[in-house]
C-alpha positions as CSV (number, residue, x, y, z in Angstrom):
1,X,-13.8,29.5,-27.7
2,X,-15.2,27.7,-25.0
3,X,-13.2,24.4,-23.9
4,X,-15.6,23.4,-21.0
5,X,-15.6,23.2,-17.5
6,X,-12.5,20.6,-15.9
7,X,-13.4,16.8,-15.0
8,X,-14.2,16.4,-11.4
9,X,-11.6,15.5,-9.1
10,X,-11.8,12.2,-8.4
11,X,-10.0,12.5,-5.0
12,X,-10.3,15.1,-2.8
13,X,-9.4,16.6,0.5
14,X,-10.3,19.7,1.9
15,X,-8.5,20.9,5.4
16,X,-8.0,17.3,6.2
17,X,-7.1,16.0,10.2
18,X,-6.6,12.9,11.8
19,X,-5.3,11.4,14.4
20,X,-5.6,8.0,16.2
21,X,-6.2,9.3,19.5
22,X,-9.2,10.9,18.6
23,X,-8.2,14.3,17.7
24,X,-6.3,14.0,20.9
25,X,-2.7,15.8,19.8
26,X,-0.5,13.2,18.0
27,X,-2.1,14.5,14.5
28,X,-0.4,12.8,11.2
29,X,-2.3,14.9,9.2
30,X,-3.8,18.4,10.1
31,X,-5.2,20.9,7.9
32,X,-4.7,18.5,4.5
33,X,-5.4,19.3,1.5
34,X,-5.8,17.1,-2.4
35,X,-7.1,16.6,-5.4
36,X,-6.3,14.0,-8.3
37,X,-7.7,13.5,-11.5
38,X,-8.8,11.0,-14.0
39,X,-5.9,9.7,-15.9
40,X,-3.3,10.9,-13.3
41,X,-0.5,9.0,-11.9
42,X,-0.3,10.6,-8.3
43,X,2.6,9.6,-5.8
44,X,2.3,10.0,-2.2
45,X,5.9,10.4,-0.7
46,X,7.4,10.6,2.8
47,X,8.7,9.2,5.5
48,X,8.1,6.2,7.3
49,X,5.0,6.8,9.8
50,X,4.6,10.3,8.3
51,X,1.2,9.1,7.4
52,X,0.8,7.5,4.0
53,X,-0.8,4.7,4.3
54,X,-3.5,6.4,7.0
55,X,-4.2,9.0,3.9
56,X,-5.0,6.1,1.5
57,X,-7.2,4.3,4.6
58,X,-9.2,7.9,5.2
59,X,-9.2,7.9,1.1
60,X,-11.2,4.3,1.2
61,X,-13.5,5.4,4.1
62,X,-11.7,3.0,6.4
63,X,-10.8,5.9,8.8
64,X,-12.5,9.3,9.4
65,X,-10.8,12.4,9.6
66,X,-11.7,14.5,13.0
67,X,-12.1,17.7,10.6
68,X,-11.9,18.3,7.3
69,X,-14.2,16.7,4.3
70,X,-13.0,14.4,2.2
71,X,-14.8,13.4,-1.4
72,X,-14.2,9.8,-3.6
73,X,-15.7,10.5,-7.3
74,X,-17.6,13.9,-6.0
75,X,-19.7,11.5,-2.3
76,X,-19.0,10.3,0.9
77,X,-15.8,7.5,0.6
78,X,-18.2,4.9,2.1
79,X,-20.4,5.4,-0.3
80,X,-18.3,5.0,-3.3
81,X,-15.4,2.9,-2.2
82,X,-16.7,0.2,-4.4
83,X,-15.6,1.9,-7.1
84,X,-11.6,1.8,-6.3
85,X,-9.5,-0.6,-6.0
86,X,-6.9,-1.6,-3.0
87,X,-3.8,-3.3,-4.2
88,X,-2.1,-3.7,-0.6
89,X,1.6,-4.5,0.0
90,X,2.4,-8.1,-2.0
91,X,4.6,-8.8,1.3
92,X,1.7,-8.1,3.9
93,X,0.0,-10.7,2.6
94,X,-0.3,-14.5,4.6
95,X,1.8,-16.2,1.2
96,X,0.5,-19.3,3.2
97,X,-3.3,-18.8,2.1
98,X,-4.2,-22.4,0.3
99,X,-5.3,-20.4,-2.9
100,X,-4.0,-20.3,-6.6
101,X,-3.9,-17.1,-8.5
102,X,-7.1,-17.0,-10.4
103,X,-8.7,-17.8,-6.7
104,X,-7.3,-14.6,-5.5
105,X,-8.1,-12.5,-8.6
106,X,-12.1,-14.5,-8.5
107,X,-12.3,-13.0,-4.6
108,X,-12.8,-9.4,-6.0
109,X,-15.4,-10.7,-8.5
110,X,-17.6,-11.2,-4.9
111,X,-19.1,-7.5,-4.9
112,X,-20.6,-8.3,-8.5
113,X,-21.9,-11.7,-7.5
114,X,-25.8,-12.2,-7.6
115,X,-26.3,-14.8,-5.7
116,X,-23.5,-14.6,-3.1
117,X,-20.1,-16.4,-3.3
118,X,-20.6,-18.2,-6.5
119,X,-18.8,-17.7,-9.3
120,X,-20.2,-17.6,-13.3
121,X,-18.7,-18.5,-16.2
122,X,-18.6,-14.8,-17.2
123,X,-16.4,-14.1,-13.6
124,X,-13.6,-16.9,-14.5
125,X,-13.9,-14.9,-17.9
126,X,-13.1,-11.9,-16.4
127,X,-10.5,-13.0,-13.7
128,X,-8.4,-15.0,-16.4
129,X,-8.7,-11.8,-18.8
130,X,-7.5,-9.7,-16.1
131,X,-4.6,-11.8,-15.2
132,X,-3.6,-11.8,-19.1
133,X,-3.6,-8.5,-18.7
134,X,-1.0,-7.9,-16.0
135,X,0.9,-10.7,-17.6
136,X,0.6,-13.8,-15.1
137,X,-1.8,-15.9,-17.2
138,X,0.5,-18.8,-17.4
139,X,0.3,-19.1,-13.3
140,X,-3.3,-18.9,-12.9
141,X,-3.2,-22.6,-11.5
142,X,0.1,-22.0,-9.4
143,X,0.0,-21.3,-5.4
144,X,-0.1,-17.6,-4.5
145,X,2.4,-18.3,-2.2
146,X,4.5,-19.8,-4.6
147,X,4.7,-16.8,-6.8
148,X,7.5,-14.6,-6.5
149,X,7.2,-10.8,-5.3
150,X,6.7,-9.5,-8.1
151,X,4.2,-11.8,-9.6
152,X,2.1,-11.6,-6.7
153,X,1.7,-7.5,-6.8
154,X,0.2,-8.5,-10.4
155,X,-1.9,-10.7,-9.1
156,X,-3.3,-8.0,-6.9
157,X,-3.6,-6.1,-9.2
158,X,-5.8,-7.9,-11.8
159,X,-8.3,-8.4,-8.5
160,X,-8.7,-4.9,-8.3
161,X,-9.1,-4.7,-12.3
162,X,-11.5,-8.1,-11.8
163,X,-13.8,-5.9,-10.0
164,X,-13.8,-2.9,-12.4
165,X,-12.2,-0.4,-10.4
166,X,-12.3,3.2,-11.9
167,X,-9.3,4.0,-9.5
168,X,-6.3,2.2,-8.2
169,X,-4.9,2.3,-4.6
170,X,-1.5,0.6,-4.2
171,X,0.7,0.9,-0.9
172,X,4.3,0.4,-2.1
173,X,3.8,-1.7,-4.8
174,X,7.5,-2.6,-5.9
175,X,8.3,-3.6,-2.1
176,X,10.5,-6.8,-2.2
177,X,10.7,-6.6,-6.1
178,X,14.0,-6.6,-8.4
179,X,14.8,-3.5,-10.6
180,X,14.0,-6.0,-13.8
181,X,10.5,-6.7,-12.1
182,X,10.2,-3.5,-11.0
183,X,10.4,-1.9,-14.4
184,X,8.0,-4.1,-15.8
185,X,5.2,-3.5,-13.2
186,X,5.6,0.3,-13.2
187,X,5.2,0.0,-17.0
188,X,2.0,-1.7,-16.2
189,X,0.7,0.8,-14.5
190,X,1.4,3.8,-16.8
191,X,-0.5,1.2,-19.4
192,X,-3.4,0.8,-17.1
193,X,-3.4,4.4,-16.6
194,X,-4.9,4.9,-19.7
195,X,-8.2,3.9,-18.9
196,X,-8.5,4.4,-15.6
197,X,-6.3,6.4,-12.5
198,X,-4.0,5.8,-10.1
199,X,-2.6,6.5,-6.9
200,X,0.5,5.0,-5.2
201,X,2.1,5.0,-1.9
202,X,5.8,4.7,-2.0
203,X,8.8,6.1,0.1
204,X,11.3,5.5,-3.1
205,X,11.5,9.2,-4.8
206,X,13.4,8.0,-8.4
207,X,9.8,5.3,-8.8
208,X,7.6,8.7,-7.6
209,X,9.4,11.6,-9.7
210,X,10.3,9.0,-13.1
211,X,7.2,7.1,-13.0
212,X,4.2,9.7,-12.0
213,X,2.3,12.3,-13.8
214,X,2.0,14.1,-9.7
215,X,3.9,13.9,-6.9
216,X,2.2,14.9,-3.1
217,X,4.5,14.8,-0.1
218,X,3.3,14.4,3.3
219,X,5.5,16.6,5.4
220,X,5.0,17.9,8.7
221,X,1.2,16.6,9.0
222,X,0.4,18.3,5.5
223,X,0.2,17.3,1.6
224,X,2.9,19.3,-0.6
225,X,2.5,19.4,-4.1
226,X,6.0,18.6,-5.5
227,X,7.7,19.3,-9.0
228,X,8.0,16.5,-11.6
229,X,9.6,17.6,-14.9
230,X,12.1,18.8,-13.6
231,X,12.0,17.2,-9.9
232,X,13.5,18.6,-7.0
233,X,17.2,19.7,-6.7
234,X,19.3,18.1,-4.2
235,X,18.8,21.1,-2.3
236,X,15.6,21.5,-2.6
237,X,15.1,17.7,-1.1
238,X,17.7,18.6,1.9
239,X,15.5,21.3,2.7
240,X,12.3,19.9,2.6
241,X,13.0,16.1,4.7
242,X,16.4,18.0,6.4
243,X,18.7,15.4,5.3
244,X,21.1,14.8,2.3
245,X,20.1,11.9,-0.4
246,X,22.5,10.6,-2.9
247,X,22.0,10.1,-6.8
248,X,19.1,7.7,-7.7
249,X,19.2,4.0,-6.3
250,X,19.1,2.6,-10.0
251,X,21.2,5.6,-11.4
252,X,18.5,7.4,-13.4
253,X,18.8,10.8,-12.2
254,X,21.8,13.6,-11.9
255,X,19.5,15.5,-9.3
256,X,19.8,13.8,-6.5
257,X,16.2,13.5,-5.7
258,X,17.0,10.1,-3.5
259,X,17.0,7.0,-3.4
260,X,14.1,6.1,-0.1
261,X,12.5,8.5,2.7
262,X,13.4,6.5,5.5
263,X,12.3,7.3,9.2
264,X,12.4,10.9,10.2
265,X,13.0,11.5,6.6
266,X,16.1,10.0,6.3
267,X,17.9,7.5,3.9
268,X,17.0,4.0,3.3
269,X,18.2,2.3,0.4
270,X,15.8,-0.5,0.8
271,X,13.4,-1.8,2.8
272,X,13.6,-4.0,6.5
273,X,12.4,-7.2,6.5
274,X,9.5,-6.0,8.5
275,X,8.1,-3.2,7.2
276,X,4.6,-3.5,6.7
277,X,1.7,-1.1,7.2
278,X,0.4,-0.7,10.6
279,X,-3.5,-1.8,10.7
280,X,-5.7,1.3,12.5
281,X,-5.8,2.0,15.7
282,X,-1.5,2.0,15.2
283,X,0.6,5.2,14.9
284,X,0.4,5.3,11.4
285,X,2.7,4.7,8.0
């Protein structure tokens, strides 16, 4: 019997390269290749400036590859980029912007605006349903700025729900977050997952291999498709980043798939108090 052909990837890349210097040497990805599917919770892993955040930018249609073809839901990433939604680092954010929460979730009601930046009834609807949702109702009135970390990722993230996004984006999203916190937003996201699909960036292996249905690693300039039930042996992970990484950071895991990818692949058991993604045109997270 006949069970029909596979959904369409929604994601996909196909021989992948880039590089800032205009396909100059200095490639951060070369030969790349990815697909992910509805209702998947991918993971990109790596190290710092292995390319990460680049891959989601080239995703979104904010970069474009020197070779290769990449597809968002089956066209051109420019063209349907309005179907996904970005939910960028909490901490890259100016936490001094003179908005409230539900102003922040209302800015990605924009795209569906008729009549410009004006906002209906049916948008404050939407953005105060969304922030129920995540959880954050309660601080729809309180200064972004004023939330803490981990309040603010949710508020991120009910803009990208606000503006019905079929797929989420999000570039480290428990960055600056306590474990409690932490918990509670990854639970989040394997909830939202149900109705839509997501993709995170993160360096921390226990969040990627615990919390995602598919792990990719980027790993000398190429995507590596990485085992999740079980995850990698510690010496599986020596030999793929070269180094040694002790037993989960929050004690989950006997096989010692990490704690954080630092730089050059090694060990950083949390993040410095600058680490942000580079903007293009920089050499690349």
């Amino acid at each position: 019997m006949s069970t029909g052909a596979p959904p369409s990837p929604i994601a996909e890349l196909r021989g992948v390269s880039f590089s800032y210097r205009g396909g100059h040497g200095g490639w951060l990805l070369d030969g790349a290749d990815l697909e992910h599917h509805p209702g998947e919770i991918l993971a990109i892993v790596g190290p710092n400036g292995g390319g990460k955040t680049t891959l989601v930018k080239l995703l979104l249609g904010l970069l474009e590859p020197q070779r290769g073809e990449i597809r968002l839901f089956g066209e051109r990433p420019a063209a349907t980029r309005h179907r996904a939604g970005y939910v960028p680092q909490a901490a890259a954010l100016d936490v001094g912007v003179p908005a409230d929460a539900l102003d922040i979730v209302l800015s990605g009601r924009l795209r569906l605006a008729p009549w410009g930046p004006r906002y209906r009834a049916e948008d404050l609807d939407a953005a105060r349903s969304a922030l129920d949702a995540v959880g954050v109702l309660d601080f729809e009135r309180r200064p972004f700025g004023e939330l803490s970390g981990g309040q603010r990722q949710r508020v991120l993230i009910a803009r990208a729900l606000v503006a019905d996004a079929e797929l989420l984006l999000l570039d480290e999203p428990t960055t600056g977050i306590d474990p409690l916190r932490e918990r509670q937003l990854l639970e989040l996201l394997a909830g939202l997952a149900d109705d839509r699909s997501v993709i995170m960036v993160t360096h921390d292996l226990d969040i990627a291999f615990q919390h995602a249905t598919r792990v990719a690693c980027v790993h000398h300039r190429r995507l590596l498709a990485l085992p999740v039930d079980p995850p990698p042996s510690a010496a599986e992970v020596i030999e793929l980043f070269g180094v040694h990484l002790p037993s989960g950071a929050h004690g989950h895991s006997p096989n010692d798939h990490g704690r954080r990818v630092g730089p050059d692949g090694g060990e950083n058991s949390a993040p410095g108090p600058g680490e942000n993604p580079q903007a293009p045109g920089g050499d690349g997270t």
